[in-house]
Residue, then its C-alpha position, 0 to 999 in steps of 0.5 A: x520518512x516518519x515511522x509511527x511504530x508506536x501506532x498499532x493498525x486497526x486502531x482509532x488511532x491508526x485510522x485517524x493517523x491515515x485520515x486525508x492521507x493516500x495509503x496503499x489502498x488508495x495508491x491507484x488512483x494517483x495512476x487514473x485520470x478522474x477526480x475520484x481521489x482528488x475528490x476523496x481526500x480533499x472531502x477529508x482534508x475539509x471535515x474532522x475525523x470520525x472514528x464511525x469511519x473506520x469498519x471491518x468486514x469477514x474479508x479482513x477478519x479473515x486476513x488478519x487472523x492469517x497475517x502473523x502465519x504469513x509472516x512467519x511462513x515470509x521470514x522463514x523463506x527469505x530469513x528476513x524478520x519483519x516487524x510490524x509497525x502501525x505508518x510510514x509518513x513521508x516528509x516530502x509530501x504528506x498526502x503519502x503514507x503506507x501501513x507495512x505488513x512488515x518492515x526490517x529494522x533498517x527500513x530495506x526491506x518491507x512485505x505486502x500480504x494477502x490472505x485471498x479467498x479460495x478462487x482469488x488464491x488459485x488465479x494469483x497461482x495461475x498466473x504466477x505474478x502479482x495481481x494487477x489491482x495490487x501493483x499499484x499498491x506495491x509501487x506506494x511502498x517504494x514511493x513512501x519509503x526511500x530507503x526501500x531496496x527490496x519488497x515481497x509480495x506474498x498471497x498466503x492462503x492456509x488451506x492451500x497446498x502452495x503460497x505464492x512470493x515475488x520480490x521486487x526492486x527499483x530494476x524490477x518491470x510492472x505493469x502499471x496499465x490492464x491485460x489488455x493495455x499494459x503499460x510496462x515500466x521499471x518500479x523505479x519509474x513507476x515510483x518516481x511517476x507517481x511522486x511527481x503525481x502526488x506533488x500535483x494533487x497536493x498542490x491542487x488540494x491546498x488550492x481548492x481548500x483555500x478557496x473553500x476555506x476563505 
């Protein structure tokens, strides 16, 4: 695994570093049987970057304003420092990547967070587990990251009277699949599941773009 620490998040740089690469956003589609993501980063893969790609919304203005306080609020309960860092690119396939919110300088321990809106906050409480449309990109951290042995996954919200944490490990259950259909597996499985899947696209990818390009 690559660690481009020198890459800051938000950037040009950043945006062209991830440019026909799968990060934790777009981890999920690996799980979905469509062609969407097939389709998303081969487009990718046939044009150049173009920094009027990269945008921001009020939503992730919002996010990271809050991000270093939930990272102090993070290090605080598990005595942890995370630092951040802008890609971690694997080697075994280089349509994997992810950008941490934190990372320990041994690569062991990495942290996702979430500055969720109001409702969005108070239903993570509710239910007390992470939300199902972020679990695949939890999964995408122990995919990219080898080394990885233990993930938080904090929903910070400074107006709220409670944050939300939950570790996980290799051993750890997720469910990969809906309420109403879930699909329970160890994250081990669930990472090693969506290695084999991201070996399968990139195989495709390079098939298709081949043929395209002769």
């Amino acid at each position: 695994m690559i660690n481009h620490k020198e890459i800051e998040q938000g950037t040009i740089e950043w945006f062209q570093l991830k440019w026909g690469k799968i990060g934790g956003t777009l981890a999920k589609g690996l799980f979905v049987k469509s062609d969407t993501l097939f389709l998303e980063i081969l487009s990718q893969k046939l044009e150049e970057f173009e920094p009027t790609d990269s945008y921001s919304s009020e939503s992730m203005d919002h996010g990271k304003f809050n991000e270093p306080f939930a990272r102090e609020y993070l290090q605080t309960y598990t005595g942890v420092e995370f630092l951040e860092t802008g890609w971690l690119q694997s080697e075994e396939n280089e349509l994997i990547g992810i950008s941490p919110d934190g990372i320990t300088e041994d690569e062991k321990i990495s942290c996702e967070i979430k500055c969720l809106g109001r409702k969005k906050h108070l239903s993570v409480l509710l239910d007390n587990d992470i939300p199902l449309e972020h679990i695949h990109q939890c999964i995408h951290y122990f995919t990219v990251n080898h080394k990885l042995e233990k993930f938080y996954f904090i929903s910070f919200r400074h107006e709220s009277v409670k944050h939300f944490i939950k570790e996980l490990t290799l051993e750890s259950i997720v469910n990969i699949g809906t309420k109403s259909k879930p699909k329970l597996m160890t994250v081990e499985a669930a990472r090693d599941y969506a290695i084999e899947l991201s070996d399968e696209l990139l195989i495709k990818i390079n098939k298709e773009k081949d043929n395209i390009s002769f």
